[in-house]
N, C-alpha and C positions, 0 to 999 in steps of 0.2 A: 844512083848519085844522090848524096844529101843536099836539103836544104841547108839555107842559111837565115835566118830573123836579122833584121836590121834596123836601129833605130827610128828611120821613119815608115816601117811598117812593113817593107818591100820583103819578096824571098829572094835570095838567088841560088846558086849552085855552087859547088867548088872551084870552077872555076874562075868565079871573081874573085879578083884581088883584091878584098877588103880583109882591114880586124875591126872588130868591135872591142869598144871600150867597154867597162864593168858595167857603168852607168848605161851606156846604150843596151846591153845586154839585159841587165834589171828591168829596163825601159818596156824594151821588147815582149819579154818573159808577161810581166803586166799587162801589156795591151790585149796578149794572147790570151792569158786567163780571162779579161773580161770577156772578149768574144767569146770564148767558148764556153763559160757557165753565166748563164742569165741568174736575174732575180731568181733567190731559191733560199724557201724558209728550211731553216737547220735547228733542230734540237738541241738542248745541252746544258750543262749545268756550269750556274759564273765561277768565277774564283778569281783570286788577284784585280779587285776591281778596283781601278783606281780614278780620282775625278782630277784633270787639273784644270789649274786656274784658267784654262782659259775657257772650261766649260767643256771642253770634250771629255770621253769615258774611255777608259783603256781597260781591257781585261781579257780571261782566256774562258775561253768554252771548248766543256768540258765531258768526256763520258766516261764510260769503265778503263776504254784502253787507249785511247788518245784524247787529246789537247790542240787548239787551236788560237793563236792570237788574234783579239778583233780592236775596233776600234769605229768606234761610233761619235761622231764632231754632234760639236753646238747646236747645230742647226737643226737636225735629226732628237738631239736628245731630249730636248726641250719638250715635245711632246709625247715624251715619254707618261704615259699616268702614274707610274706608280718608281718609286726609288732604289734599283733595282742593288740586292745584298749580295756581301759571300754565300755560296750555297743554294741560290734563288735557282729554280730550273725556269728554261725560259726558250721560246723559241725567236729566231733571228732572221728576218729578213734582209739577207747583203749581197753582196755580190763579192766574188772571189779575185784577191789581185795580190799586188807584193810589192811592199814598200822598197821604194828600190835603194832607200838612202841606204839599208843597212843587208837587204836582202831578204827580207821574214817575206815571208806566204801569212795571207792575214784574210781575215775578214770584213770589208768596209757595211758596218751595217745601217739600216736604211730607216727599219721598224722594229722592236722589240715588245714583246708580249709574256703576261706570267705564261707557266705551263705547269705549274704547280712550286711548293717549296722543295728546296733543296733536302737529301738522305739527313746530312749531318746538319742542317737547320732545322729539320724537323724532329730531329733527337734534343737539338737545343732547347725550341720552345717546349716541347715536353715534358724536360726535365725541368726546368724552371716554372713551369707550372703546376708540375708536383710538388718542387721544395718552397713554391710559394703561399701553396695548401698546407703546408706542416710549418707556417712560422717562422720558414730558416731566412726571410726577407725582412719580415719586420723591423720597425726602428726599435722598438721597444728594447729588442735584445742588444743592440748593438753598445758598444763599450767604447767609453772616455779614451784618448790616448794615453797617456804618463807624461805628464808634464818636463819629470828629471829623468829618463831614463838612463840608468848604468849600463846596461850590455843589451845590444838590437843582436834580433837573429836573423838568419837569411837563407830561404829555401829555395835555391837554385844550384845551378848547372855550372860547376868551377871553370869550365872552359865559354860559360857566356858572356858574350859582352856586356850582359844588364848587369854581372856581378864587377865586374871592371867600373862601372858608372855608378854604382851607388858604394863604391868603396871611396872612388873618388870624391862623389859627396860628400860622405862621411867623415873623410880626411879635411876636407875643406872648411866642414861648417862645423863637428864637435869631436875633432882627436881624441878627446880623453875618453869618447866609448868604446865600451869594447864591444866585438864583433865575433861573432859564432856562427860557420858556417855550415848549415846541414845539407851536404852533396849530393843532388838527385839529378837522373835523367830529367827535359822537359819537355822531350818531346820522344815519336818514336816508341813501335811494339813495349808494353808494360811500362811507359812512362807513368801514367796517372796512379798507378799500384805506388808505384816509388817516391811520389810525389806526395800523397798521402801516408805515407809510411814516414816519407823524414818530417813533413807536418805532426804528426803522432811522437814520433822521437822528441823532438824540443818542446811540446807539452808536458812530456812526461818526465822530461830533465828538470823542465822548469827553471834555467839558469836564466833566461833572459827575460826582460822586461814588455818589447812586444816584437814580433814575430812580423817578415817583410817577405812574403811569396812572390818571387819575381820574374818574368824573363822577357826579353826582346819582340819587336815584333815580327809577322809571318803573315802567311796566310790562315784560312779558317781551320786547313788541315794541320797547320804547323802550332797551332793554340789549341787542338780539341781535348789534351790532356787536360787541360785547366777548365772544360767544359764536363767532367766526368764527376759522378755523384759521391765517388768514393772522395775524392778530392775533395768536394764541397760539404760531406762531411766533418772528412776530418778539420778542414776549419772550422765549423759551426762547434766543434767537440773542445776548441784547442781553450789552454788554460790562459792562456794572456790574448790582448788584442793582437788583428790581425790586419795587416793594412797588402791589398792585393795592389800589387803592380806589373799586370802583364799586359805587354805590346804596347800600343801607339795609341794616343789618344783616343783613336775612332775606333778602337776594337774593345768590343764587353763580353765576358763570359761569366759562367756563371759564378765563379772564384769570386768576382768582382759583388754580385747583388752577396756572396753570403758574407764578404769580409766586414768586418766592424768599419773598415775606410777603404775605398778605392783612389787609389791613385791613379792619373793618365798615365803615366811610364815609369820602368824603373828607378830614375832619379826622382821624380818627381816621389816616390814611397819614402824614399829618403830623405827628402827636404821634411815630408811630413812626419816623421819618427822622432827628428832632432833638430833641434832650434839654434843656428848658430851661435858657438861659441861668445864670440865680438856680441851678439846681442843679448844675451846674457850679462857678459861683464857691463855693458852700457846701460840696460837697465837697472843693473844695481849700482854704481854709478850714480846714478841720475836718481836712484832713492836716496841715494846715502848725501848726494847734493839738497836734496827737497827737505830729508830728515834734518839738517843742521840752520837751512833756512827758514824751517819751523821754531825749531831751540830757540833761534836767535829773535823771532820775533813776537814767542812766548817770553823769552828772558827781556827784548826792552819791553812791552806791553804790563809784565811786572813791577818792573823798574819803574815807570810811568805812573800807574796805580800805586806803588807805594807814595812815589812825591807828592800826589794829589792826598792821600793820607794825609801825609805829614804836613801838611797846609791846612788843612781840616782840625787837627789833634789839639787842643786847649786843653789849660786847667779846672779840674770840677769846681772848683768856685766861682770861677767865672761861669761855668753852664749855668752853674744851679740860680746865680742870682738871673741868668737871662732866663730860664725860665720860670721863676720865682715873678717877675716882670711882666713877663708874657703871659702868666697865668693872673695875675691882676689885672691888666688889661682884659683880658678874655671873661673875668669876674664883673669888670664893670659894662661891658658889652651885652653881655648877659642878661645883669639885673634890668642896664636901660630898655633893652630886647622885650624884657617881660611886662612891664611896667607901662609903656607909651602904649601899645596895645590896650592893654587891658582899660586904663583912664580913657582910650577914644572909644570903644566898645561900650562903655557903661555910658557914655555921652549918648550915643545913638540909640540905647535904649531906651530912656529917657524920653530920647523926642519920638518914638516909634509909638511908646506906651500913650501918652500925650493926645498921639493923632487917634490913637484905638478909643481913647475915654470916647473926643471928639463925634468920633465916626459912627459911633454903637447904636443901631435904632433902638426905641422904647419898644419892646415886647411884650409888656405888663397886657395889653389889650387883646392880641391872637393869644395869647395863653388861655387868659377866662375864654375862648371863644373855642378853641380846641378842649379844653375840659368838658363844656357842654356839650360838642359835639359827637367825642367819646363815650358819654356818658347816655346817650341817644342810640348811638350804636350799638353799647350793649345790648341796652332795651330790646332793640330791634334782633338782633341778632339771636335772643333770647325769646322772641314770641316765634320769630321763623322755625328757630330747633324744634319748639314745641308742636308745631303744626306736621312737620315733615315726620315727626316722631311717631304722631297720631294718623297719620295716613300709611306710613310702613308697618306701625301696628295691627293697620285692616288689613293690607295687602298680604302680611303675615298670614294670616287667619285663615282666608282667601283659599292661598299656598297649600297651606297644611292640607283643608278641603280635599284639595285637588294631588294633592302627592300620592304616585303609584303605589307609596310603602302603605298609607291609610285603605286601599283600595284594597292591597292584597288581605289586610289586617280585616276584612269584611266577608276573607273569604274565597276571592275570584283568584287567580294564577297566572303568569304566564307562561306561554310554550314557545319555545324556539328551535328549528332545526337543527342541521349539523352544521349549519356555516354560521350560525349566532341570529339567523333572520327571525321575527317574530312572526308565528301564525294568528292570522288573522282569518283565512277561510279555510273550508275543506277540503279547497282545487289546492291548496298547497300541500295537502298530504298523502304520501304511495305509499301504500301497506306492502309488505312489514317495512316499516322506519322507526326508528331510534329519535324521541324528542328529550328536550329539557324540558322540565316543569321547576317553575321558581313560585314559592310560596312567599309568605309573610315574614318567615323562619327557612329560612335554610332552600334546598335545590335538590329534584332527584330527577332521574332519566327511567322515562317508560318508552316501554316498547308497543308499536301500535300495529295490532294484527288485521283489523278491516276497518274500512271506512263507509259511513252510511251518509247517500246524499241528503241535502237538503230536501226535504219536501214540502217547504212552502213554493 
C-alpha cells in the first residue's frame, strides 16, 4: 500500500480521501528534503551568478556533468569574505529543498568558501597576464576614435540581438553612416577562430573607419570566445580603432583590456563610434550663430573706432601751430628750470665758503712743530740702523765661524747611515754597512767592513 505526503506533514494511505493541491505537494516534497539531508558542504563551480537588489545571490553550481540551482539570502551572504565570480570553484554549505513557487530543487546555502579558481577563470587570468606582459594593455598604444567617421564596421552574429541594437542606434543618432557587416559565429565549437578571422577580414579590406566587435550578454561560458588569444590578437593587429562591446556591463573579457575603447554593451559601442546627427547639426549651428555675433561686434567696435578718429583728425596747421606753442612753452620751462637752480646753488656756496674761511684753525704753528719732529726722527732712525747693522755684522762673523761648510773646508766629514741619521758613535755602526760620506765638495758612499772599539 503507498503512502501519501500531505501539506501539514502527516502520511496516509490510499485509502484516504484527500487530493493534494500543487502547492501542498511542493510544500510536502520541501519539508521531506529537509529532513532528509542535513547540513552538507557540496563542491562545485558558480556560474550564472546573479546579485539582486535586495541583496541575496542567485546562481548554479556546477560540475563536469550536472548543474544545480542555489540561492543564498542577505543575511547569509553578508558574511561572505570574498565576492564570489563566474567560474570561482567553491564549496557550499546548504541544505537541500524546493522552491515550491515554481518547483526547482535548489540549494539554500548557509556558508560559502573559496575551493580554488574556476578551469575557465583560470585560463582567463593567465591569459591576460601574458598579453599584459607583451604591451597588448597599455594605454600607450591605444587609438583616438575618428571624430567624422564615414562607414562603422561590425563583427558579429546576423542572427544576434546586439546587431538588432546597435543598428537601431545607428539609425537613430547618424543615418548617413554606412554600415558593414562581417558575419561571424560568437559563440560555440570554433567560434573564436571565426571571430578573429572576420576581425582580420575588415582590417585587411580597410573600408571602414573604426571597427565595433560585439554581442549580447551570457554566461562565462557563453563569452569565452571573446576570452581567446587568437581573438585578442587579432584586435591588437586590426588597422583602425577598435571599440569592444560585448555582454552587459558587469562582464570583461579580454576583448575588452585589448580594444582601443571598451564599451559596457552593444548600444552602448554605438553611441560611442557616432555622435548624433541633431548634435552635429546644432553645434554647427551654434557656431555659425557665435561666428556672425563676432562679425557683428568686430564691425560696430570698428565702426566706433573710426568716429573717435574722425573726432580726433584736424588740419596740419592747426597741429603744427599747437605744437609750435607747446614747444615754447616747454622752452621757457626749461630755460626757468635751469636757471633758479643754478642762481640758489651758487647763493649757498657762497655762504658755505664764508663759514669755511671762518672756521679754518691757524696751522702755521703744528706745522714748524711736526717738521722738527720729523726731522729728529730721521736722526734717530738713522743712528738706530747704524747700530743694528754693526751688531749683525758680528753676529755675521760669528756664523761664518761656526758654519758646517767652514768645518768640512778644514777637513773633518760627515757620515750618515742609510736612513740620512748622522753618526756620531761607533755603537752606531754593523759591519759591513754602506755609509755616506759628505765632504767640503761633493758626497761618496763607503763601504765599512770592521768596526774597532773605542779603547779609552
Amino acid at each position: 500500500m503507498s503512502d501519501t505526503f500531505f501539506s501539514d506533514g502527516t502520511v496516509g494511505n490510499d485509502t484516504t480521501p484527500s487530493i493534494l493541491t500543487v502547492s501542498q505537494l511542493n510544500q510536502s516534497v520541501g519539508r521531506l528534503l529537509e529532513r532528509s539531508f542535513p547540513l552538507t558542504w557540496i563542491a562545485g563551480e558558480l556560474s550564472n551568478v546573479t546579485r539582486a537588489a535586495s541583496g541575496h545571490w542567485y546562481f548554479t553550481l556546477k560540475d563536469a556533468s550536472a548543474q544545480v540551482r542555489a540561492v543564498m539570502f542577505r543575511g547569509r551572504a553578508q558574511y561572505v569574505d570574498f565576492s564570489p565570480r563566474e567560474g570561482d570553484k567553491v564549496e557550499v554549505r546548504a541544505t537541500i529543498g524546493l522552491y515550491a513557487a515554481r518547483g526547482d530543487f535548489q540549494l539554500n546555502v548557509e556558508n560559502m568558501r573559496r575551493a580554488g579558481v574556476g578551469n575557465l577563470y583560470e585560463a582567463f587570468l593567465k591569459l591576460k597576464s601574458k598579453l599584459a606582459s607583451e604591451g597588448l594593455f597599455d594605454q600607450e598604444r591605444k587609438r583616438e576614435l575618428p571624430v567624422f567617421p564615414r562607414t562603422i564596421g561590425i563583427v558579429t552574429s546576423p542572427q544576434a540581438a546586439a546587431l538588432s541594437d546597435v543598428l537601431t542606434a545607428l539609425r537613430r543618432r547618424a543615418p548617413h553612416i554606412q554600415v558593414v557587416l562581417y558575419p561571424t559565429a560568437v559563440q560555440g565549437d570554433g567560434s573564436a577562430e571565426k571571430i578573429a578571422a572576420a576581425i582580420r577580414t575588415a582590417s585587411q579590406r580597410a573600408e571602414c573607419d573604426v571597427l565595433l566587435v560585439c554581442r549580447g550578454g551570457g554566461s562565462l561560458e557563453d563569452l569565452w570566445s571573446f576570452n581567446d588569444e587568437r581573438v585578442a590578437r587579432a584586435i591588437a593587429d586590426c588597422a583602425m580603432p577598435v571599440i569592444s562591446g560585448v555582454g552587459h556591463e558587469t562582464d570583461v573579457t579580454i576583448a575588452d583590456f585589448v580594444a582601443d575603447v571598451r564599451a559596457p554593451t552593444p548600444t552602448a559601442a554605438a553611441e560611442l563610434a557616432a555622435t548624433p546627427r541633431e548634435d552635429w547639426f546644432a553645434a554647427v549651428g551654434q557656431h555659425a550663430d557665435d561666428l556672425i555675433d563676432a562679425f557683428r561686434r568686430q564691425l560696430d567696435d570698428r565702426t566706433q573706432t573710426l568716429d573717435w578718429l574722425a573726432r580726433r583728425l584736424q588740419s596740419p596747421s592747426a597741429a603744427i601751430r599747437h605744437q609750435q606753442l607747446r614747444l615754447s612753452t616747454l622752452q621757457n620751462r626749461l630755460q626757468h628750470a635751469t636757471t633758479t637752480p643754478l642762481v640758489a646753488a651758487r647763493y649757498r656756496l657762497d655762504k658755505v665758503q664764508q663759514r669755511l674761511v671762518h672756521a679754518l684753525p691757524d696751522t702755521r704753528m703744528a706745522r714748524t712743530r711736526l717738521s722738527t719732529r720729523a726731522t729728529q726722527l730721521s736722526a734717530a732712525y738713522t743712528n738706530r740702523l747704524g747700530a743694528h747693522r754693526y751688531k749683525l755684522d758680528a753676529l755675521q762673523g760669528k756664523l761664518e765661524l761656526l758654519a758646517p761648510q767652514r768645518t768640512l773646508e778644514r777637513g773633518y766629514a760627515i757620515l750618515r747611515d742609510e736612513q740620512g741619521e748622522i753618526i756620531r758613535r761607533t755603537e752606531q755602526i754593523r759591519a759591513p754597512q754602506r755609509l755616506a760620506l759628505t765632504v767640503a765638495e761633493g758626497s761618496a758612499h763607503i763601504d765599512i767592513s770592521r768596526v774597532e772599539p773605542d779603547k779609552n
